[in-house]
C-alpha positions as CSV (number, residue, x, y, z in Angstrom):
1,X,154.8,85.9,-21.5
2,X,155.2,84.9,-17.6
3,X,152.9,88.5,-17.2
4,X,150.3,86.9,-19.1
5,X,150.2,83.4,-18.0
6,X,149.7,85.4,-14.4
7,X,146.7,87.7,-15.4
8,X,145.2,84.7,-17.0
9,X,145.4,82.7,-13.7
10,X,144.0,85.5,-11.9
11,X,141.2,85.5,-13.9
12,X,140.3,82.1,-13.5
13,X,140.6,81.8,-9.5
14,X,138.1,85.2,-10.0
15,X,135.7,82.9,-12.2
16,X,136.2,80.3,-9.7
17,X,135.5,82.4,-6.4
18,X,132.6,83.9,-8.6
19,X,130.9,80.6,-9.1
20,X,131.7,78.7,-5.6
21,X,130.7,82.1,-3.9
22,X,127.6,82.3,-6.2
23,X,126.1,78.7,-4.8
24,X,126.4,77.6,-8.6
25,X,126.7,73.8,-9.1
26,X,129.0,72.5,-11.7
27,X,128.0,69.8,-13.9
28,X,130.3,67.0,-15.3
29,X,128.7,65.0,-17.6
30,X,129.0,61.1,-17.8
31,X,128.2,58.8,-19.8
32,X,125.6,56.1,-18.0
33,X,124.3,52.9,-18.8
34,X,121.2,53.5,-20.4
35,X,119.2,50.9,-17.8
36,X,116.1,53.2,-18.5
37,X,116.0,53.2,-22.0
38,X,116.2,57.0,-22.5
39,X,116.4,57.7,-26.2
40,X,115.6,54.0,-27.5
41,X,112.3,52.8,-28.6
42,X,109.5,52.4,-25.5
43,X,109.2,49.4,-23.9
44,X,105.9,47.2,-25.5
45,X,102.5,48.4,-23.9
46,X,101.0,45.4,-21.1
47,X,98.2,44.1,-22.1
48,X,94.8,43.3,-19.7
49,X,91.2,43.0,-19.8
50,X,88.9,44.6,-17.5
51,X,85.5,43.4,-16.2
52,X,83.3,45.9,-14.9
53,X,80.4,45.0,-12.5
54,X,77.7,47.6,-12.0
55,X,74.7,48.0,-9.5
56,X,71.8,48.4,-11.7
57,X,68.8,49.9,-10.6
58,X,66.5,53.3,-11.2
59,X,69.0,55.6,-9.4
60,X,72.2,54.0,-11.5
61,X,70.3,56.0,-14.8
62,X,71.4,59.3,-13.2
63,X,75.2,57.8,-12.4
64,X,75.8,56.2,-15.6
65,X,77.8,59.2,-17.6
66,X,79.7,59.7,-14.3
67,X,80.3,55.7,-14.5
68,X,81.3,56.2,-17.8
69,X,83.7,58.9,-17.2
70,X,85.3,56.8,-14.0
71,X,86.3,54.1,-16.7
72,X,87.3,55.8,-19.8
73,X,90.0,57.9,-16.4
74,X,90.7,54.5,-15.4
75,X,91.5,53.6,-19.2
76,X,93.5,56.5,-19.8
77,X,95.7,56.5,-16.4
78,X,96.7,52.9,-17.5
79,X,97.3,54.3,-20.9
80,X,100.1,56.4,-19.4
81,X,101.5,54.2,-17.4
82,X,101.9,51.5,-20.7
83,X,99.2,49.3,-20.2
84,X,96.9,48.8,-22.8
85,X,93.2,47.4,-22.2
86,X,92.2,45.0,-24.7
87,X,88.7,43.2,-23.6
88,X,86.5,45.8,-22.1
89,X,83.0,44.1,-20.9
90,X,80.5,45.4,-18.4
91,X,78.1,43.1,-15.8
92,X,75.8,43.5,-13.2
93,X,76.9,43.5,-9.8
94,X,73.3,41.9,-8.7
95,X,70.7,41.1,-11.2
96,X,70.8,38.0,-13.3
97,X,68.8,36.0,-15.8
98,X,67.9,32.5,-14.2
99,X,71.5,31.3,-12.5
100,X,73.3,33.2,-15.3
101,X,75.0,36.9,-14.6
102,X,75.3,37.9,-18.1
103,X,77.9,40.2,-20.1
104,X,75.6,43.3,-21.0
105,X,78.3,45.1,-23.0
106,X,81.6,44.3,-24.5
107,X,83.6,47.0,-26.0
108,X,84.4,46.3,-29.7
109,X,81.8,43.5,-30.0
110,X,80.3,43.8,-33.5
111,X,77.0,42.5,-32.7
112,X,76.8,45.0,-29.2
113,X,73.4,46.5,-29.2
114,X,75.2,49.3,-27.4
115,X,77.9,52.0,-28.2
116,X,79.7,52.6,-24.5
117,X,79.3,51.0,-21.1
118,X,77.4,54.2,-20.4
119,X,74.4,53.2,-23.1
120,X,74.1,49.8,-21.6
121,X,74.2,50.9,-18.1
122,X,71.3,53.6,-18.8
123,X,69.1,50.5,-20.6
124,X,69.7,48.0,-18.0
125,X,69.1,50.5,-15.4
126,X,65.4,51.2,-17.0
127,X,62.2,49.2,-16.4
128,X,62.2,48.0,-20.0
129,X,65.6,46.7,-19.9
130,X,65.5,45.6,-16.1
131,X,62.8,42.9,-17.5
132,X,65.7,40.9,-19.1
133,X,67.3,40.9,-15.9
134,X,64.8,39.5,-13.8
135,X,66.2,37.9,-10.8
136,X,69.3,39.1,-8.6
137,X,71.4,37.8,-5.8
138,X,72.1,39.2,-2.5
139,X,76.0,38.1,-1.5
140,X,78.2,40.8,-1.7
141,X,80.6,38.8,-5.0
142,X,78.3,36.3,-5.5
143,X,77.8,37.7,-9.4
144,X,81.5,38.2,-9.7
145,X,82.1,34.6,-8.8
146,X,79.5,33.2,-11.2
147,X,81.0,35.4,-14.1
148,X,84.9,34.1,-13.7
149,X,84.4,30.9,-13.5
150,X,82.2,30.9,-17.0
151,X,84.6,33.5,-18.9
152,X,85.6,30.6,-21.1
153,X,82.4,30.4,-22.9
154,X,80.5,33.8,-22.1
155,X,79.4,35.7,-25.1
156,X,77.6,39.3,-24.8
157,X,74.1,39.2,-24.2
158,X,71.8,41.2,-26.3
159,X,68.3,40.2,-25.5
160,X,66.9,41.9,-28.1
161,X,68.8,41.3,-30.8
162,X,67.5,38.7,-33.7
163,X,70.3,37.0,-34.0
164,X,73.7,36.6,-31.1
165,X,77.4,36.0,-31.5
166,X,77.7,32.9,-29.5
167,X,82.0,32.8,-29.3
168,X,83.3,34.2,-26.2
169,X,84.1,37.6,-25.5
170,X,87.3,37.4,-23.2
171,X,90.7,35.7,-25.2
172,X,93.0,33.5,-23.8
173,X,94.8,35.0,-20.7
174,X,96.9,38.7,-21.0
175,X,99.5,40.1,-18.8
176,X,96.4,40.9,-16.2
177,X,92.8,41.6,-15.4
178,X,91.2,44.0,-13.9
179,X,87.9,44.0,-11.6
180,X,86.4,47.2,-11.5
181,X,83.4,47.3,-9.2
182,X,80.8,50.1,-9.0
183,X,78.6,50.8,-6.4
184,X,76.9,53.5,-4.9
185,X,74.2,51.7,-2.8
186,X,74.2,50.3,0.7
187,X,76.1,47.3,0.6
188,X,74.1,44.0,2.0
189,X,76.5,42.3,4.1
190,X,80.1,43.0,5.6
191,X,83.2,41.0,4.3
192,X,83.1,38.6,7.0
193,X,79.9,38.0,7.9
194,X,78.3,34.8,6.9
195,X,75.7,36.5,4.6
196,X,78.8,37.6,2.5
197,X,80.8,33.9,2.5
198,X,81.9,32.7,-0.8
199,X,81.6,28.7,-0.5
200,X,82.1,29.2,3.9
201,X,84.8,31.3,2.6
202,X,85.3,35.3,3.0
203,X,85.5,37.4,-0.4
204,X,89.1,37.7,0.1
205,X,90.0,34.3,0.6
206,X,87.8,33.2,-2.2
207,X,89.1,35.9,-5.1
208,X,93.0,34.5,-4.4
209,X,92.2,31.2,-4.3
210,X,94.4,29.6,-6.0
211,X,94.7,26.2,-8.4
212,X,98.1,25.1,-10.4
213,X,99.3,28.4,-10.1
214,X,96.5,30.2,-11.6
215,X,93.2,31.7,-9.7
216,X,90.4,29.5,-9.2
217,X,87.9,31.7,-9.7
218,X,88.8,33.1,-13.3
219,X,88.2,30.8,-16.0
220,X,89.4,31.9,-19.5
221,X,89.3,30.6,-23.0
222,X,92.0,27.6,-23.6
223,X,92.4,26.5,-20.0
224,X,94.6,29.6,-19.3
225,X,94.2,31.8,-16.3
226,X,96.5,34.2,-14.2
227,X,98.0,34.1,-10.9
228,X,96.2,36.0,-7.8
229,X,98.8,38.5,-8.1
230,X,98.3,39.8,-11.8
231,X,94.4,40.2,-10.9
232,X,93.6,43.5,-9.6
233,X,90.2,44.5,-7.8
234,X,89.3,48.0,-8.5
235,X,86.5,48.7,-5.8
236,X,85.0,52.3,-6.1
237,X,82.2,52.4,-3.8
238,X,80.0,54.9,-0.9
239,X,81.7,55.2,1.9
240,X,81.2,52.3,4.3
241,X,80.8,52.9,8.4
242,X,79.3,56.3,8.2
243,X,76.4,58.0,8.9
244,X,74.6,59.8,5.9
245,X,75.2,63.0,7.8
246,X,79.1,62.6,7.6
247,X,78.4,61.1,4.3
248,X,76.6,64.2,2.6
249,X,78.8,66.3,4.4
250,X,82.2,65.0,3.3
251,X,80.6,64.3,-0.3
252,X,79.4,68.0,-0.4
253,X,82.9,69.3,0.4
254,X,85.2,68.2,-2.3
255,X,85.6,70.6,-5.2
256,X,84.3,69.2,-8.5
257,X,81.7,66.8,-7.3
258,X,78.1,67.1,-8.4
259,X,76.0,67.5,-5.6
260,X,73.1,66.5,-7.5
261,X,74.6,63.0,-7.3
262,X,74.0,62.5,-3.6
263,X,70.2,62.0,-4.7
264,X,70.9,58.8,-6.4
265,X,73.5,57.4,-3.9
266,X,73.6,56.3,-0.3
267,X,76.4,55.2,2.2
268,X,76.8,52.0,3.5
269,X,76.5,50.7,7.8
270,X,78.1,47.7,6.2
271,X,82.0,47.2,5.9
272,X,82.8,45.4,2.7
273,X,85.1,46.8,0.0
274,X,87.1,48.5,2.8
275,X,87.5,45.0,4.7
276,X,87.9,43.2,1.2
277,X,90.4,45.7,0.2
278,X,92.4,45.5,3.4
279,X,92.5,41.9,3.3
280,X,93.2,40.6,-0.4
281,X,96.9,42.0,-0.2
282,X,97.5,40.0,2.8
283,X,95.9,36.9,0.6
284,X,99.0,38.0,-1.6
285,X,96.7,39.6,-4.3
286,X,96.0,43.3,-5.0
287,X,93.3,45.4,-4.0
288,X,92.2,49.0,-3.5
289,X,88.9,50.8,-2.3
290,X,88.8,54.3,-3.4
291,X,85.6,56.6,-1.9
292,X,83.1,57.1,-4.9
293,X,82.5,60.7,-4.1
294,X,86.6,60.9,-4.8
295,X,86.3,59.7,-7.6
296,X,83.8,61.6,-9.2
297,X,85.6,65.0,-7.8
298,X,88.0,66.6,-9.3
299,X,90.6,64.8,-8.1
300,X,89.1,61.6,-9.4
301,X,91.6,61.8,-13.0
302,X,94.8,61.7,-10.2
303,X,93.7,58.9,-8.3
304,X,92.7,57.2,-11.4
305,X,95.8,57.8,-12.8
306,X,97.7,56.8,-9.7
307,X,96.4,53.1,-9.8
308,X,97.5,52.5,-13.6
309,X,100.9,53.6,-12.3
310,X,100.6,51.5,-9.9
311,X,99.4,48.3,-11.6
312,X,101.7,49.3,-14.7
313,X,104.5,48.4,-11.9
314,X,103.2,45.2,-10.9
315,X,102.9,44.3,-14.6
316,X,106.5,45.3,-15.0
């Protein structure tokens, strides 16, 4: 018996030397608190809308299914961080109608003349549909400001429909909203010059602006709103301070972009987005600027995905 109990302790300082000596790591299992929910139902998806503003002219026809695929990316990199977009509308960035900067699509609508953003940025873009738009602005935000602060009431245009939909598009407030702006011309003005001034005030200072707790500039359906920090400006834009050497030359370079592109696009002496971006955090909103030509790369799905990851946390 006392023969056994030896070779049986032998054997397990062998098994032990074996494994220390091996640089195996032994697991003891413990039971944990369960703080991230693993094996219980998901948390509920967050809920925002999303406002796209667009630069429409002839060269935004040969953008628009790149366009389109920047925010179905920007859709889906939310989607797997669980947030969930629920009011998707499209605007343009410059032209109006009169004073008015109009809705031109809004995903869902049942009286849209048009089936994706891309199909109303393509129209738009055109001679016959630039006619409905016939006047513009020039300020760098100007459009965006207009839009917010009429959000409550703003329906989708469709010119050439027979009949409109006069309720407004966007609902009462969700968890967020998100500004995604699209531009891939020269930009007009830089973010603190006084040709870019919101009411004497920069772009920054303007967008997180705030009233009672809730943004200024955003006006929604039944008085509600959101605080500066649950609005999230999305700016994916040309590069800005460059020369169109460096410009072509960096665009050129990274793997996956269309080269064909740089046709319809130009970069900007101006500093906007990149000053805007920089500055609306320290307004104690959220911003980000991410290089067009990224975005269109092959890289473009990451980075995409990498700001719904991001804005899923600050929805969290």
């Amino acid at each position: 018996m006392k023969k056994s109990l030896y070779i049986m302790q032998v054997l397990s300082a062998l098994l032990l030397a074996m494994v220390l000596g091996s640089g195996c790591t032994i697991i003891r299992y413990v039971e944990g608190n369960n703080d991230d929910n693993s094996g219980g139902d998901p948390p509920p998806p967050k809920i925002v809308d999303l406002l796209v503003l667009v630069e429409l002219d002839r060269n935004t026809v040969q953008l628009a299914d790149d366009y389109q695929l920047i925010i179905s990316n920007l859709q889906a990199g939310l989607a797997t961080s669980g947030v969930s977009v629920r009011k998707l509308a499209v605007a343009p960035m410059y032209r109006r109608t009169g004073s008015t900067a109009p809705l031109i699509y809004g995903q869902g609508e049942d009286s849209s003349e048009f089936f994706s953003p891309e199909d109303a940025i393509r129209f738009y873009a055109m001679d016959d549909g630039q006619r409905y738009l016939r006047d513009s602005v020039d300020t760098e935000g100007e459009n965006l400001a207009t839009i917010g602060m009429m959000l409550d009431t703003a329906s989708i245009y469709n010119p050439r429909a027979a009949s409109t939909d006069s309720s407004p598009y966007f609902t009462n407030a969700a968890d967020g909203f998100i500004v995604l702006q699209l531009n891939a011309r020269a930009r007009n003005c830089g973010h603190e010059d006084a040709g870019c001034l919101l009411e004497g005030k920069t772009a920054a200072t303007f967008f997180t602006a705030e009233s009672s707790g809730k943004a200024s500039w955003l006006e929604l359906p039944s008085a509600t709103g959101l605080a500066s920090s649950r609005i999230f400006h999305l700016n994916i834009a040309t590069p800005e301070g460059v020369s169109d050497e460096d410009f072509v030359s960096k665009c050129e370079g990274r793997a996956g972009f269309n080269a064909s592109n740089l046709d319809h696009m130009e970069p900007s002496a101006f500093e906007y987005y990149t000053e805007f971006s920089s500055a609306v955090p320290k307004e104690g909103g959220w911003a980000k600027y991410i290089d067009m030509c990224e975005a269109m790369s092959s890289v473009g799905v990451a980075k995409l995905a990498a700001v719904g990851k991001e804005i899923g946390g600050e929805l969290r």
